[in-house]
PDB file of N, CA, C, O and CB in Angstrom:
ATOM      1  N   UNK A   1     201.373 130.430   5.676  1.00  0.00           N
ATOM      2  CA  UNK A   1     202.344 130.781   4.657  1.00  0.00           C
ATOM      3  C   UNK A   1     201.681 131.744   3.677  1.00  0.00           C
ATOM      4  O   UNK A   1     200.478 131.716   3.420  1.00  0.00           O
ATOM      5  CB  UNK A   1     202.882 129.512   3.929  1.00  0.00           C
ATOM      6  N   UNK A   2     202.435 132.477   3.223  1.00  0.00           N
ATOM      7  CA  UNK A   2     201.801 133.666   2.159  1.00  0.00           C
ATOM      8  C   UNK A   2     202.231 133.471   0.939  1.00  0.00           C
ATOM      9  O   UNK A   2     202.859 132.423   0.788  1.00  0.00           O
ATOM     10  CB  UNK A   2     202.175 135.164   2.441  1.00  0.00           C
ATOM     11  N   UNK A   3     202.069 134.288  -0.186  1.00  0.00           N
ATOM     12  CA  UNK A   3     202.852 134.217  -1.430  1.00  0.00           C
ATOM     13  C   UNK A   3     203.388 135.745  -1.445  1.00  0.00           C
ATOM     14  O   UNK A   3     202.897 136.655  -0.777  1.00  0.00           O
ATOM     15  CB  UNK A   3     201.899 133.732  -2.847  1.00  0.00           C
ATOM     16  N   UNK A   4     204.386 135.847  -2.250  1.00  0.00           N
ATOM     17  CA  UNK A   4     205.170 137.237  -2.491  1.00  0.00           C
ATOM     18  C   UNK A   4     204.189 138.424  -2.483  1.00  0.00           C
ATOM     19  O   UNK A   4     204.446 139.556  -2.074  1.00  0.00           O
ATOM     20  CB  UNK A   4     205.973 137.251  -3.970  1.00  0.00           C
ATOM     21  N   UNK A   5     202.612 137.836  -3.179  1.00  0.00           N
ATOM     22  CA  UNK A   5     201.610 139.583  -3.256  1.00  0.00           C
ATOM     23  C   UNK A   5     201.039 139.494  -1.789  1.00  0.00           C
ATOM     24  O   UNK A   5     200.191 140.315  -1.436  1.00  0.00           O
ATOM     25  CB  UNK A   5     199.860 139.741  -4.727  1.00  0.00           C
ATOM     26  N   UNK A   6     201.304 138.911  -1.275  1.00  0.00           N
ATOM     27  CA  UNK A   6     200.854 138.763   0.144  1.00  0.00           C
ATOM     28  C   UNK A   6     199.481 138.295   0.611  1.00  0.00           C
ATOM     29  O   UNK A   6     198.903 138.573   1.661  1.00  0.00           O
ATOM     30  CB  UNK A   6     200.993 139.945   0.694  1.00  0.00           C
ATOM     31  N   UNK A   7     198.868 137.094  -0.962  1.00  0.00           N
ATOM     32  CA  UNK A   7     197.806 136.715  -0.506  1.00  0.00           C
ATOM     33  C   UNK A   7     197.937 135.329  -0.111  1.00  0.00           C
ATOM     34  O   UNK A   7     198.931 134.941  -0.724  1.00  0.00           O
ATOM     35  CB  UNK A   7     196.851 136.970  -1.347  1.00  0.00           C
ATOM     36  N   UNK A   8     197.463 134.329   0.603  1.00  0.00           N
ATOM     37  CA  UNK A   8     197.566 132.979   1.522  1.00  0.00           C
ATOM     38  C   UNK A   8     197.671 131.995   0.708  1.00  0.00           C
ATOM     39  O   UNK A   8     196.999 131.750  -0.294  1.00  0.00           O
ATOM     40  CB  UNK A   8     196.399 132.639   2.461  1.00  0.00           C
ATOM     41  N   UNK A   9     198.564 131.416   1.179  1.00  0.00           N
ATOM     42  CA  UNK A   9     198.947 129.976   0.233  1.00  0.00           C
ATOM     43  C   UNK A   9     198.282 129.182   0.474  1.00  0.00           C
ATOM     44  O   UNK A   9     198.152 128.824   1.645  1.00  0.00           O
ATOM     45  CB  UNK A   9     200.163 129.274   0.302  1.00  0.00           C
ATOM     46  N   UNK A  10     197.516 128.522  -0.669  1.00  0.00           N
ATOM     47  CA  UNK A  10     196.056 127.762  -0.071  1.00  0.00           C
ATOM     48  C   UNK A  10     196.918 125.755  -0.454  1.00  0.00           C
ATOM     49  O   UNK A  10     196.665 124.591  -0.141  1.00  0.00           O
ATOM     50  CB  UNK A  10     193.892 128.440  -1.615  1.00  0.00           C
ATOM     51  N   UNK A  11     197.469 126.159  -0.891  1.00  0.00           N
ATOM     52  CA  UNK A  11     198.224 124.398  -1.733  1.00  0.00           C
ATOM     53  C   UNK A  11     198.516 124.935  -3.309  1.00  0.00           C
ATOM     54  O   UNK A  11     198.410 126.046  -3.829  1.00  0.00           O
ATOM     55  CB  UNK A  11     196.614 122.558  -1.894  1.00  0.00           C
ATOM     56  N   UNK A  12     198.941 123.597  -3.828  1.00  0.00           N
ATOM     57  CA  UNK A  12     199.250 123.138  -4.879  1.00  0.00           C
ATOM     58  C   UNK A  12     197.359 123.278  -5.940  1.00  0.00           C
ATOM     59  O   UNK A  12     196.267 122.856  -5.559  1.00  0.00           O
ATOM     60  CB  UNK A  12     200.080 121.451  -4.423  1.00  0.00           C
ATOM     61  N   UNK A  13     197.697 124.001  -7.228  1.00  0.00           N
ATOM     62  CA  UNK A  13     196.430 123.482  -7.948  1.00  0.00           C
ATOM     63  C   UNK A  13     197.131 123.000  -9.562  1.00  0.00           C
ATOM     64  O   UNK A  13     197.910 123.601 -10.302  1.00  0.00           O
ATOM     65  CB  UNK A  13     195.047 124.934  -8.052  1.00  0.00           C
ATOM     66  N   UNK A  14     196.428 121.600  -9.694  1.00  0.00           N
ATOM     67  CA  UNK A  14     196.823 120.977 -10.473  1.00  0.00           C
ATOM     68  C   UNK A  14     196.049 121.447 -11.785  1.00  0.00           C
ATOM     69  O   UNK A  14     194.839 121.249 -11.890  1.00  0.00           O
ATOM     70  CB  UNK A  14     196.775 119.716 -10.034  1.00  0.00           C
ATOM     71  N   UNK A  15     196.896 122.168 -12.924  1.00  0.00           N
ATOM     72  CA  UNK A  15     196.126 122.172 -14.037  1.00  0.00           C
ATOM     73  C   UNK A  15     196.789 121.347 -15.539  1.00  0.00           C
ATOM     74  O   UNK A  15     197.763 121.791 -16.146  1.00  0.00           O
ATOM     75  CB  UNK A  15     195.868 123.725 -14.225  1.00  0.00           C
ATOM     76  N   UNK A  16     196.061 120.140 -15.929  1.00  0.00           N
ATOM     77  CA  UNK A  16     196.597 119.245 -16.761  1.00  0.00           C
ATOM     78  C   UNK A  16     196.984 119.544 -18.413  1.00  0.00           C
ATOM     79  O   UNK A  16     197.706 119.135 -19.322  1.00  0.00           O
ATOM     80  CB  UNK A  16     195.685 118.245 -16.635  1.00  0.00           C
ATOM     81  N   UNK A  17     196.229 120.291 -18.181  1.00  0.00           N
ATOM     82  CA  UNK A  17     195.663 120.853 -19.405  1.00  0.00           C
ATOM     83  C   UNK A  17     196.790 121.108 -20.738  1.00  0.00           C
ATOM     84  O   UNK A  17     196.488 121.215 -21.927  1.00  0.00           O
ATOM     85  CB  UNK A  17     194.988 122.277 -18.927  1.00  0.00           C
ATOM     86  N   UNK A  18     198.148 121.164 -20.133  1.00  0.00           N
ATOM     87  CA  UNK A  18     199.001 121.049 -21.519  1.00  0.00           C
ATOM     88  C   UNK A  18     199.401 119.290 -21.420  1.00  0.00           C
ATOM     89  O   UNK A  18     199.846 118.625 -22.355  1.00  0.00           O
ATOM     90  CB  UNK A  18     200.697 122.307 -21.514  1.00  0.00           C
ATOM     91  N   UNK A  19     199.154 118.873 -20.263  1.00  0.00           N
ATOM     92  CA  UNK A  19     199.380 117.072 -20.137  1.00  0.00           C
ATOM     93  C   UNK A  19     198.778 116.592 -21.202  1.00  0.00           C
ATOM     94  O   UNK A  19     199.359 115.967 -22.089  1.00  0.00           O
ATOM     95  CB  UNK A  19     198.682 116.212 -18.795  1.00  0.00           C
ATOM     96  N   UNK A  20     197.422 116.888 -21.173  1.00  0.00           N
ATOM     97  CA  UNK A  20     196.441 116.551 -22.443  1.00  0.00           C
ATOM     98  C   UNK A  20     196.636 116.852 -23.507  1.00  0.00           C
ATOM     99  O   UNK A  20     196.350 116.015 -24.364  1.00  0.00           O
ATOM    100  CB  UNK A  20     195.348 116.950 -22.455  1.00  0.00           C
ATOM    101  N   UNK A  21     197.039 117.780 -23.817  1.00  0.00           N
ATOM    102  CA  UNK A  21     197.325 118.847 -25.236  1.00  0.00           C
ATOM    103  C   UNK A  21     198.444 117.725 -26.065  1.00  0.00           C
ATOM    104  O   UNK A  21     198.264 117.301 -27.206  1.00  0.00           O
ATOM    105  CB  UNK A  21     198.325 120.847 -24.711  1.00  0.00           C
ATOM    106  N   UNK A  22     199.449 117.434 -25.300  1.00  0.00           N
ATOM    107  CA  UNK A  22     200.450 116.449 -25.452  1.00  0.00           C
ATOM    108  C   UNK A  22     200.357 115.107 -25.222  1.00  0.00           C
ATOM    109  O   UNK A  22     201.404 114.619 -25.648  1.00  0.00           O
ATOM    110  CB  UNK A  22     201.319 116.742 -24.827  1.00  0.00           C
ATOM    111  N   UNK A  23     199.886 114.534 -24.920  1.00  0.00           N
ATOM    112  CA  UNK A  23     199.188 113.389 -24.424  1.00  0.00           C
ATOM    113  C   UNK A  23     200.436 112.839 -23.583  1.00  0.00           C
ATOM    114  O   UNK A  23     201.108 111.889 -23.986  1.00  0.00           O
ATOM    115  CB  UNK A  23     198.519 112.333 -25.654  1.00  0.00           C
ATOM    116  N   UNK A  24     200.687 113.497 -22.409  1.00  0.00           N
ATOM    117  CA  UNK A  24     201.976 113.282 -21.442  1.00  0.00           C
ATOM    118  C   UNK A  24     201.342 112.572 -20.079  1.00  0.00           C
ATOM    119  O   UNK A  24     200.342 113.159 -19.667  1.00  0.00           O
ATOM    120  CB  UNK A  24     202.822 114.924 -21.018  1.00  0.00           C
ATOM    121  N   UNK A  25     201.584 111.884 -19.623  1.00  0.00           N
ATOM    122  CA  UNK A  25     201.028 111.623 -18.207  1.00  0.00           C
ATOM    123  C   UNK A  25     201.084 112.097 -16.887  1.00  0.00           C
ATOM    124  O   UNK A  25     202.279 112.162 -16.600  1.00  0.00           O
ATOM    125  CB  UNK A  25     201.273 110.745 -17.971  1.00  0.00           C
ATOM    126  N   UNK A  26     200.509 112.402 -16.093  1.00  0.00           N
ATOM    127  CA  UNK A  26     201.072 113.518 -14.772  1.00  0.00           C
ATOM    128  C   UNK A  26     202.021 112.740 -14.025  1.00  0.00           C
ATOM    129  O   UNK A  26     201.663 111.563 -14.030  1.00  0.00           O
ATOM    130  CB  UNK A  26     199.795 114.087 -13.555  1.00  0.00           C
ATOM    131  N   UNK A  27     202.860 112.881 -13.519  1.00  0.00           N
ATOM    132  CA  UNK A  27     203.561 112.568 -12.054  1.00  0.00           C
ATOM    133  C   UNK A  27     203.371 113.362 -10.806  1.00  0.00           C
ATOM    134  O   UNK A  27     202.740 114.366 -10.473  1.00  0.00           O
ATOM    135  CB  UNK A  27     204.968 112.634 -12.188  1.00  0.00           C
ATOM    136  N   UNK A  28     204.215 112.459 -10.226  1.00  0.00           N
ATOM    137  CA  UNK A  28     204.235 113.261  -8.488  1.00  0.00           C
ATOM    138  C   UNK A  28     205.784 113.835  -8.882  1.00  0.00           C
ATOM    139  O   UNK A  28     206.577 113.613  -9.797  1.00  0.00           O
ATOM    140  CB  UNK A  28     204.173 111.834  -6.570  1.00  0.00           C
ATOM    141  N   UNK A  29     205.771 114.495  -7.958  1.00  0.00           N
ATOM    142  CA  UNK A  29     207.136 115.730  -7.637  1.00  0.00           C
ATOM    143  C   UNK A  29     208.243 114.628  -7.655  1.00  0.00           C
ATOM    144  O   UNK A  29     209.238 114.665  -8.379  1.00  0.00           O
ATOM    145  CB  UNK A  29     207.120 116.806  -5.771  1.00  0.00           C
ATOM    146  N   UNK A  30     207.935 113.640  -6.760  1.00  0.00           N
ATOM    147  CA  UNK A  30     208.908 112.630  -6.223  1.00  0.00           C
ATOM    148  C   UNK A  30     208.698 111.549  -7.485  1.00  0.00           C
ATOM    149  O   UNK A  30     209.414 110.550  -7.420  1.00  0.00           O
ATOM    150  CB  UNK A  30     208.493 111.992  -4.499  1.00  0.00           C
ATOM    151  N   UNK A  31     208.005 111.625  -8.351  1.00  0.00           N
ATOM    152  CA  UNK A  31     208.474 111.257  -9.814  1.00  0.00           C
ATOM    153  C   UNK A  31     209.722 111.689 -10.673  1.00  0.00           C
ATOM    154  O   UNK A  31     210.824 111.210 -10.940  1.00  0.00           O
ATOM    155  CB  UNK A  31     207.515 111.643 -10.565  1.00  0.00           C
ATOM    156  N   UNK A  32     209.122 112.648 -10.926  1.00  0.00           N
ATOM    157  CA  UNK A  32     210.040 113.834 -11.471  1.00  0.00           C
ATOM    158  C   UNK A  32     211.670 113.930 -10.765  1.00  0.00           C
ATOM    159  O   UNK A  32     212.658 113.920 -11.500  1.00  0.00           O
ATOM    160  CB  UNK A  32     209.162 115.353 -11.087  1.00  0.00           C
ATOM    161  N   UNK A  33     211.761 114.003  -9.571  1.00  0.00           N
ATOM    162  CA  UNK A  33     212.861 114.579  -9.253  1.00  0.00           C
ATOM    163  C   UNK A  33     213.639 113.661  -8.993  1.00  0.00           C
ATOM    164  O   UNK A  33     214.842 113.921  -8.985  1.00  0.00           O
ATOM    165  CB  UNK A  33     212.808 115.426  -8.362  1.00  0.00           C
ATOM    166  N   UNK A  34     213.066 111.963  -8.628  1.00  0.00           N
ATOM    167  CA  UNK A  34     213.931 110.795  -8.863  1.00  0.00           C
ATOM    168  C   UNK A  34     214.265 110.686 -10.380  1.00  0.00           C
ATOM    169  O   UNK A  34     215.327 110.102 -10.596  1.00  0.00           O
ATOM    170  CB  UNK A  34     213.224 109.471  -8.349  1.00  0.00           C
ATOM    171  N   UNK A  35     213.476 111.193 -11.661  1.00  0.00           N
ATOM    172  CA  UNK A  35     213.975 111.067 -12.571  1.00  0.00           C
ATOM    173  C   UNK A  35     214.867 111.709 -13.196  1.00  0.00           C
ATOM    174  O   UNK A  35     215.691 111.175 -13.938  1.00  0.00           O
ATOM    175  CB  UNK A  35     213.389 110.941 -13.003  1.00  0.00           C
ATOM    176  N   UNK A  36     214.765 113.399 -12.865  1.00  0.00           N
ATOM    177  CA  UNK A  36     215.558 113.973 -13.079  1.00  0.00           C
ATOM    178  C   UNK A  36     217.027 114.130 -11.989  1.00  0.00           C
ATOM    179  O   UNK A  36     217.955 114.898 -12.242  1.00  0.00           O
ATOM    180  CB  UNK A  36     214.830 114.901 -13.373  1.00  0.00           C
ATOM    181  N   UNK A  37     216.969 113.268 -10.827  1.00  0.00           N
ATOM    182  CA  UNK A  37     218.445 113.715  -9.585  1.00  0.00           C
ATOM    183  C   UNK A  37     219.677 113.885 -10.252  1.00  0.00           C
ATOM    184  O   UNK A  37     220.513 114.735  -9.945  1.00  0.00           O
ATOM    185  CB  UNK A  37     218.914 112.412  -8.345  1.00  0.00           C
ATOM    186  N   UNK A  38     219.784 113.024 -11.217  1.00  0.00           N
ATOM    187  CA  UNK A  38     221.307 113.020 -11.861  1.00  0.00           C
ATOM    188  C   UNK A  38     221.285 114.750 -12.217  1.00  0.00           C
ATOM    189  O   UNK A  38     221.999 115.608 -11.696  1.00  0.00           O
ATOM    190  CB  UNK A  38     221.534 111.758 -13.571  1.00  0.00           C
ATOM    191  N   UNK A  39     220.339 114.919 -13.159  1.00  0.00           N
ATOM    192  CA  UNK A  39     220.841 116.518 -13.502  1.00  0.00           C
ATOM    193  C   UNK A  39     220.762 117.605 -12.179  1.00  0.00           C
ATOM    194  O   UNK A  39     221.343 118.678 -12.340  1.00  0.00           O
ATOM    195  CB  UNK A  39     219.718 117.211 -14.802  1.00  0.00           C
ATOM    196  N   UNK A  40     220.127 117.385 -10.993  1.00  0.00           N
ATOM    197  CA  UNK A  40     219.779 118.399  -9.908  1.00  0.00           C
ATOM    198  C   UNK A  40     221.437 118.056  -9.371  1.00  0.00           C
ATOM    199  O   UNK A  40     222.225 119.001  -9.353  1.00  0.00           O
ATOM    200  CB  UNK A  40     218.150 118.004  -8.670  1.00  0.00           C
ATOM    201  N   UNK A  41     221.853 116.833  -8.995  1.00  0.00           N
ATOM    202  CA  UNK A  41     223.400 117.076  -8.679  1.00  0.00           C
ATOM    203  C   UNK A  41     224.743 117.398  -9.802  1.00  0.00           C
ATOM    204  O   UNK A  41     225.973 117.351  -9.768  1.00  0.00           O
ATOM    205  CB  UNK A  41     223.771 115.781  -7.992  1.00  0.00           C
ATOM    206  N   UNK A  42     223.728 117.725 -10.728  1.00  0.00           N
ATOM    207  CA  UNK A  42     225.329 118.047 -11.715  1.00  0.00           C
ATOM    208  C   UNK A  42     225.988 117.309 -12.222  1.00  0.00           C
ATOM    209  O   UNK A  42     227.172 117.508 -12.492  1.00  0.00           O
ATOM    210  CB  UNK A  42     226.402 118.536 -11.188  1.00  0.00           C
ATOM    211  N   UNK A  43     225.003 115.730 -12.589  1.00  0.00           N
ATOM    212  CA  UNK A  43     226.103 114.442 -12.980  1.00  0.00           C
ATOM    213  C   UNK A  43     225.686 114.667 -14.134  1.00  0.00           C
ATOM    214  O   UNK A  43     226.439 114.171 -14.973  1.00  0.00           O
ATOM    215  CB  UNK A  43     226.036 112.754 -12.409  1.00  0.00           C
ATOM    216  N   UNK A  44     224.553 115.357 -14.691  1.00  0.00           N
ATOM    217  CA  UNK A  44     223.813 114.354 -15.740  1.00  0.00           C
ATOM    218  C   UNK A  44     224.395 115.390 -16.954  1.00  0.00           C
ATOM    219  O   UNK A  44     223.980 116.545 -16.851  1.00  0.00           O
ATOM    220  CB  UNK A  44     221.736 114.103 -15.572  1.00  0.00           C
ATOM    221  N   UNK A  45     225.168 115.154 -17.918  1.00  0.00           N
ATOM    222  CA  UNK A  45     225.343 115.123 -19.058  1.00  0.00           C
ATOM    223  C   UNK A  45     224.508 116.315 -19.968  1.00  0.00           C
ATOM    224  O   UNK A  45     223.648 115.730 -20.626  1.00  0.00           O
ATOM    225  CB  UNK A  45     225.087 113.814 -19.321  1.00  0.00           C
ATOM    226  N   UNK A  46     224.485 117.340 -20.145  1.00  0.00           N
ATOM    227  CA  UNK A  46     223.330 118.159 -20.980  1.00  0.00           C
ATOM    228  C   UNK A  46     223.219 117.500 -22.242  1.00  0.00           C
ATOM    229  O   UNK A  46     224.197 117.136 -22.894  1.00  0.00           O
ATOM    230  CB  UNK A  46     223.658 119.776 -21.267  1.00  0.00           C
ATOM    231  N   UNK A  47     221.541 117.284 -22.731  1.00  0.00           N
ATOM    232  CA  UNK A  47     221.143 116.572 -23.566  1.00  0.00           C
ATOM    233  C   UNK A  47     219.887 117.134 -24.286  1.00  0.00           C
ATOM    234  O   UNK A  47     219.164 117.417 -23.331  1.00  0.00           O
ATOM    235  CB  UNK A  47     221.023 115.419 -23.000  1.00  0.00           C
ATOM    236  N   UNK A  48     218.984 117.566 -25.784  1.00  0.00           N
ATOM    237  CA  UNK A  48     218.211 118.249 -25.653  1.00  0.00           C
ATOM    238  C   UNK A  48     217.179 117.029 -26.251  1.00  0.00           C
ATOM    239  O   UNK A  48     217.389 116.267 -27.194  1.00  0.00           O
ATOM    240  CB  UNK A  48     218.475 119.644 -26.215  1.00  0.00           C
ATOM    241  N   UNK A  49     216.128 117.112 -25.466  1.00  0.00           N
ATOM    242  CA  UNK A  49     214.904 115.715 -25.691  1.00  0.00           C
ATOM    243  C   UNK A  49     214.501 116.096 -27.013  1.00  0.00           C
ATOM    244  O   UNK A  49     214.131 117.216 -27.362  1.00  0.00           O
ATOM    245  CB  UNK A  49     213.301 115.605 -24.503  1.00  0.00           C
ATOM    246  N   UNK A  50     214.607 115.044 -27.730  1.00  0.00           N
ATOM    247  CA  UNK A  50     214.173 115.277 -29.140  1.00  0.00           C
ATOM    248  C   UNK A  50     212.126 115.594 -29.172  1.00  0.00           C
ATOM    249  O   UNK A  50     211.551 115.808 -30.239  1.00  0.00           O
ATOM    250  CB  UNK A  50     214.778 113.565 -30.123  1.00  0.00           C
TER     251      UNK A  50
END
């Protein structure tokens, strides 16, 4: 697999570094996107996180 400049997609690189800044905790993708599904199908209500 390539990227758009046409150099090789090596993986995912994890940089935490605003996690920390914020003191937020990392997830997995499949964190995230079970938490967010309601809004990816269009149920979820627009809301702005305080």
């Amino acid at each position: 697999m390539t990227c758009a400049d046409g150099t090789a997609f090596t993986g995912t690189v994890d940089n935490l570094t605003t996690h920390r800044r914020f003191g937020l905790e990392p997830t997995t993708f499949a964190q995230f996107a079970r938490h967010n599904a309601a809004m990816f199908r269009g149920d979820a209500e627009y809301r702005v996180t305080p």
